[in-house]
C-alpha angles and dihedrals in degrees: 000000000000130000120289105255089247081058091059124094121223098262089043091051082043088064105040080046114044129168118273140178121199118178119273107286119195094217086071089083091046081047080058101035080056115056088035094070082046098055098043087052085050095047098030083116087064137069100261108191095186138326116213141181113239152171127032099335090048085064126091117246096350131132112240148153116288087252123117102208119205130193109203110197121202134187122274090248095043109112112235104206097054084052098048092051092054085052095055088045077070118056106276122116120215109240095180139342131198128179089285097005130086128161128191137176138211133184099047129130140182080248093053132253120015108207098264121041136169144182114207122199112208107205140155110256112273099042095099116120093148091070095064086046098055093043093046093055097040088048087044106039095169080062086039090056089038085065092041093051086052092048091047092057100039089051099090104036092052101029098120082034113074090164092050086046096052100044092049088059094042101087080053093048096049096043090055090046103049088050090049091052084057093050094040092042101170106001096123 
């Protein structure tokens, strides 16, 4: 029997767990739809601001990464912790947590990939950049095929390297939301 994923080391979950792009797939919304039912019936005791679909497979027509990205937005008096626990009852692993930022997954295994994953980003309302950027990029598809192309290119070069592969994206990512923020002023 392998290692338990908490025994890996970064390099050795990189590698379980490359980059990869698969063409855009329609079921990725109903994957959403979903857990976020699910979500909202798990923290239904706590204040849920709002609960979005974001990153690549929250974008119209564009290759990703077969992994459905929430963003999960409490009150400003919610507290966070409490929050966070009821999420990894439930099936979720913390993958980091900072003063207002939490992340969890789901759907990974010491064989790799299970059918559905998901990464869930726990934040305070308001902290939600990467809903002017999807919707930026879904109302803007010539934007939207300019990031795939990027991703695409980057995939290789970064694909045991999920860090590397972040941070080569990140001066596109900021350009597109701070426009957006011009053009969104105020929706959220």
């Amino acid at each position: 029997m392998g290692k338990a994923l908490s025994e890996l080391t970064l390099e050795e979950l990189w590698e379980l767990f490359p980059i990869f792009l698969v063409q855009h797939n329609e079921q990725w919304v109903e994957y959403y739809e979903e857990m976020k039912d699910f979500l909202y019936h798990i923290l239904s005791d706590y204040q849920i601001q709002r609960i979005s679909h974001i990153g690549s497979t929250a974008i119209k027509g564009i290759w990703a990464k077969n992994i459905i990205d929430i963003l999960i937005e409490i009150g400003l008096d919610e507290n966070m912790e409490a929050v966070s626990k009821v999420i990894e009852s439930n099936g979720f692993i913390r993958m980091s947590s900072s003063t207002n930022r939490v992340s969890f997954n789901r759907g990974y295994t010491e064989n790799g990939f299970e059918e559905k994953v998901y990464h869930l980003h726990l934040r305070q309302e308001g902290d939600n950049n990467e809903l002017y950027f999807r919707d930026y990029l879904n109302e803007y598809p010539h934007i939207a095929k300019q990031y795939e192309q990027l991703k695409l290119d980057l995939w290789k070069q970064y694909e045991h390297d999920r860090d590397g592969y972040t941070e080569a994206k990140s001066d596109f990512i900021t350009k597109w939301t701070s426009e957006a923020k011009k053009v969104y002023a105020g929706r959220y």
